[in-house]
C-alpha positions in Angstrom: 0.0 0.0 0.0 2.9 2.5 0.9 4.3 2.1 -2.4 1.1 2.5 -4.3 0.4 5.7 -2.6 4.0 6.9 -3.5 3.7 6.1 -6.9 0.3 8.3 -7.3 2.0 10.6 -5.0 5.1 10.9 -7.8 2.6 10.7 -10.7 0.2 13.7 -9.0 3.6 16.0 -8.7 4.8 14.6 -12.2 1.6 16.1 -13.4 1.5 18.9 -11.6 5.4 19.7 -12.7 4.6 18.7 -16.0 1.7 20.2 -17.4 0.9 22.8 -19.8 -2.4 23.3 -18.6 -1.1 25.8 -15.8 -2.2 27.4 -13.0 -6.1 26.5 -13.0 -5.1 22.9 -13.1 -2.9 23.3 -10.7 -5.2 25.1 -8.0 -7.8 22.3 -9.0 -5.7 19.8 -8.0 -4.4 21.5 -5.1 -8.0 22.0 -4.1 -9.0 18.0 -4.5 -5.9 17.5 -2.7 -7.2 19.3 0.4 -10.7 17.8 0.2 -9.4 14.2 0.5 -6.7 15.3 3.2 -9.4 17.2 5.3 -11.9 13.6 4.9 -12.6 12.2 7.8 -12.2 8.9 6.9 -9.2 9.5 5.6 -7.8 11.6 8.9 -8.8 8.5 10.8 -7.1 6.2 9.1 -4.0 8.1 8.9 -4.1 8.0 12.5 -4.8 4.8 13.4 -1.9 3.6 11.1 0.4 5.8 12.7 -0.5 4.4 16.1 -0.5 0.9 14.9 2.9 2.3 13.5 4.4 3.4 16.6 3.1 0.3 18.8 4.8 -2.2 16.2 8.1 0.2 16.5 7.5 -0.2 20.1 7.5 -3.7 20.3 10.3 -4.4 17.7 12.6 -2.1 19.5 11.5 -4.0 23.0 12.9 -7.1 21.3 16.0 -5.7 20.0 16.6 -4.4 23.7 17.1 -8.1 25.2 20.3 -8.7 26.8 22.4 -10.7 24.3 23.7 -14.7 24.8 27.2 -13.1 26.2 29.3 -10.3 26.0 30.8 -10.6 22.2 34.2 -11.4 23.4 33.2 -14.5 25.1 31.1 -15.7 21.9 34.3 -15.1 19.4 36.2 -16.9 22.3 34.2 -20.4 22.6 34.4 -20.1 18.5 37.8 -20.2 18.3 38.4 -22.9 21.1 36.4 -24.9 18.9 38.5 -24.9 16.0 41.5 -27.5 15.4 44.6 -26.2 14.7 45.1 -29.0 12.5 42.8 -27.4 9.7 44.7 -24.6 9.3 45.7 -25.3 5.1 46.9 -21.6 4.6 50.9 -22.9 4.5 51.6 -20.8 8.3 53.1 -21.8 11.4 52.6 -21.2 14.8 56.3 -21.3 15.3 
């Protein structure tokens, strides 16, 4: 849905750039553009899909706000104890 209003958003002010018909058109549309912002309906659902917006930010940003498994430098730690040195093929020595 996002994208479909952007594209009529980008077509609208591709007209509206556009045109030849000048600046009657362009206060018509202007005009049509205020009626359907100043709906209602339209308000309303604006709204609540800015609050269903901001709750689902809420809640994403709660999860991403969990303590992690371990501080990083343990993680890369246990990793690297679990390699063999033996599988090391890149032609160096430890010595």
């Amino acid at each position: 849905m996002r994208y479909r209003l952007t594209f009529i958003t980008g077509a609208v002010v591709g007209y509206v750039l556009g045109t030849r018909a000048g600046r009657e058109r362009y206060e018509q549309l202007r005009k049509a553009a205020q009626r359907v912002a100043q709906n209602p309906a339209v308000r309303n659902t604006a709204e609540s899909a800015a609050q269903n917006g901001r709750a689902v930010a809420a809640k994403a940003f709660g999860r991403r706000r969990r303590p992690a498994a371990g501080p990083v430098s343990e993680r890369v730690r246990s990793l690297r104890e679990q390699r063999t040195p033996a599988g090391d093929d890149w032609g160096t020595s430890n010595t």
